[in-house]
VMD Tcl script that draws the C-alpha trace (Angstrom):
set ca {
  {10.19 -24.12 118.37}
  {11.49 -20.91 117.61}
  {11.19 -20.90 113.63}
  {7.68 -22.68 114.10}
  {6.41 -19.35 116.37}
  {8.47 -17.29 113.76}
  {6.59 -18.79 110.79}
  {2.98 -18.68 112.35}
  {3.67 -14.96 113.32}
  {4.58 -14.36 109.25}
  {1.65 -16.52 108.44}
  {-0.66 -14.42 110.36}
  {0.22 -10.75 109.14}
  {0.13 -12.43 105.42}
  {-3.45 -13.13 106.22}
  {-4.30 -9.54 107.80}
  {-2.59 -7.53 104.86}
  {-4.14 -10.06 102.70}
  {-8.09 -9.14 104.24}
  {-6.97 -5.21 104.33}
  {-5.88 -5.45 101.26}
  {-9.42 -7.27 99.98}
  {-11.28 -4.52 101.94}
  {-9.76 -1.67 100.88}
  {-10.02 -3.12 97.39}
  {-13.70 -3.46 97.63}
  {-14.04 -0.29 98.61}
  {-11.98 1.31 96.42}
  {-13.82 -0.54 93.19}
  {-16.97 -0.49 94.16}
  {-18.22 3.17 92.60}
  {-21.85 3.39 93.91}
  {-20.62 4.14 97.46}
  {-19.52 7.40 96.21}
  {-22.39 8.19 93.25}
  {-24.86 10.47 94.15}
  {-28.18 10.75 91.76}
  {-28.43 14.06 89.13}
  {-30.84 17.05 90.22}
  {-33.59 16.87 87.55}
  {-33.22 19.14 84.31}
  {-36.74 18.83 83.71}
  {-40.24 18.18 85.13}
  {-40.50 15.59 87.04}
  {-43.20 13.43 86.53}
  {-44.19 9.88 88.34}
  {-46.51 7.17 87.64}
  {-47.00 4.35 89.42}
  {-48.55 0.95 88.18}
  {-49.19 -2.52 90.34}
  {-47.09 -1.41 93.28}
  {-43.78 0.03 90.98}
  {-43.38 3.61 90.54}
  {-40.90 4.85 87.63}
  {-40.13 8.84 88.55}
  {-38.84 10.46 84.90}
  {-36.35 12.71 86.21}
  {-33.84 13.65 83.45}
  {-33.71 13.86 79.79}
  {-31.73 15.48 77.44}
  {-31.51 15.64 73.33}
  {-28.27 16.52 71.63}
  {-26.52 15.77 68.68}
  {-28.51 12.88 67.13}
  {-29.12 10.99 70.81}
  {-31.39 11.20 73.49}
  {-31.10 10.02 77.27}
  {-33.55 9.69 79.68}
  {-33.26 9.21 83.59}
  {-35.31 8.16 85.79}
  {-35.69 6.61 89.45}
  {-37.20 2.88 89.65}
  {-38.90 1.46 93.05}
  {-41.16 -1.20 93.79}
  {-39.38 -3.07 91.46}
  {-35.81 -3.68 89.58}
  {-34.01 -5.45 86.63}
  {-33.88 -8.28 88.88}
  {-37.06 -9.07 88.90}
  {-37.89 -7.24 85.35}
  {-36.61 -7.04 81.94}
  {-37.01 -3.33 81.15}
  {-37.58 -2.26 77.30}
  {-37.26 1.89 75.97}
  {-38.47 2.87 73.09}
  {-38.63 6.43 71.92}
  {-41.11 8.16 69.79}
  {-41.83 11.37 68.26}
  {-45.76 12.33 66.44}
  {-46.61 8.56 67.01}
  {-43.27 7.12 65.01}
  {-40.53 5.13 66.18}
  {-37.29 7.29 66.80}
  {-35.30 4.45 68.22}
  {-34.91 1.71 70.66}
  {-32.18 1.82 73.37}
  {-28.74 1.02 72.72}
  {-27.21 1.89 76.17}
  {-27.72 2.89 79.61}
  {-26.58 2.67 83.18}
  {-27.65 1.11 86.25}
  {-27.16 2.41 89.91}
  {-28.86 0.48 92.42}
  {-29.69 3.25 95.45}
  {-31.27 0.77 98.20}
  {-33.71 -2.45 98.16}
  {-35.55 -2.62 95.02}
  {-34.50 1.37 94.16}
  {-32.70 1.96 91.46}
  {-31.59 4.84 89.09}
  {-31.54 3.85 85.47}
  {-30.29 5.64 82.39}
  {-31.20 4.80 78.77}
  {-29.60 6.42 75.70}
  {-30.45 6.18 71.86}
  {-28.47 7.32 68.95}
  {-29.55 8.17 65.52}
  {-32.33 10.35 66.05}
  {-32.32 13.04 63.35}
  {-34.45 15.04 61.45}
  {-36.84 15.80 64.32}
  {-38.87 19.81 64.38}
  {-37.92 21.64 67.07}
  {-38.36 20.82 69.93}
  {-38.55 16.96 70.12}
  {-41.86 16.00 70.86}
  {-40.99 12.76 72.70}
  {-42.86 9.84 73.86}
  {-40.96 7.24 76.37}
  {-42.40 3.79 76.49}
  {-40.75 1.58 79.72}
  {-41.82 -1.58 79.90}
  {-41.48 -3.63 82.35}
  {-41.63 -7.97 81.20}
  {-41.92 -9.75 84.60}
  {-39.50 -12.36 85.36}
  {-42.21 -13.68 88.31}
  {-45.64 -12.44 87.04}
  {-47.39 -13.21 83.42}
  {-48.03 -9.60 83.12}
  {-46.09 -6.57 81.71}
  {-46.26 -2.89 82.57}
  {-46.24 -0.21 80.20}
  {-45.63 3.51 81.52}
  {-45.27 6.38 78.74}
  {-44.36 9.67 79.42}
  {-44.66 12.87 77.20}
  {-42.25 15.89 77.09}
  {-40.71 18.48 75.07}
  {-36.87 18.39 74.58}
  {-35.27 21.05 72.51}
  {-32.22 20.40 70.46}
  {-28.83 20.74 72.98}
  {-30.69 20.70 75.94}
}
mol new
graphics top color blue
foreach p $ca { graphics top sphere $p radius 0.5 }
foreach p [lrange $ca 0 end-1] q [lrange $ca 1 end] { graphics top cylinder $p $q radius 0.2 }
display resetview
């Protein structure tokens, strides 16, 4: 009787260092707990269209890419497939090769997107950002474009 008590006891502080172990894991990995969104480098400007609102909050051009950032609600890449496309004087600079997500509560995120290969362009950039939004659940998609100025290294 003595082992069996012996080997239950083991058994059960295997399984609590296992859990703390998961826990602390978790919390350790999981990086949004400690990521707080970037003060905006430019002018903020919002638009809002059937109920989601995209808030253009950063954007910089340097080197031969250009990021934007911006603040999604109403809506996320759950329930949309979101498409970037950059333009300067009404041509094409580049579609988005990269970004990041950061999800900051129900259905509000903070997205990045991030282009290379843009070169060539008069000072500053006069860039157009097309987000568009394909539904996952609705037949319609929705297109928001913003305008603004980005000179070179900012």
């Amino acid at each position: 009787m003595n082992k069996n008590k012996r080997g239950i006891g083991i058994a059960a502080i295997a399984i609590i260092l296992i859990g703390l172990g998961i826990f602390f894991s978790y919390d350790y990995f999981n990086p949004e707990k400690n990521w707080t969104m970037p003060e905006p480098n430019i002018d903020v400007q919002t638009k809002t269209i059937d109920g989601m609102t995209i808030v253009l909050r950063n954007a910089a051009y340097r080197d031969d890419e250009v990021t934007i950032g911006f603040e999604l609600q109403g809506g996320g890449p759950e329930e949309n497939d979101l498409g970037y496309r950059f333009y300067s004087n009404g041509q094409l600079l580049a579609d988005t090769e990269s970004g990041e997500q950061h999800k900051l509560g129900e259905n509000h995120y903070y997205l990045t997107a991030k282009a290379r290969g843009v070169q060539g362009q008069p000072e500053p950039l006069q860039l157009r950002v097309h987000i568009l939004a394909k539904s996952n659940i609705e037949a319609q998609d929705i297109l928001f474009n913003f305008d603004l100025a980005l000179p070179s290294g900012s």
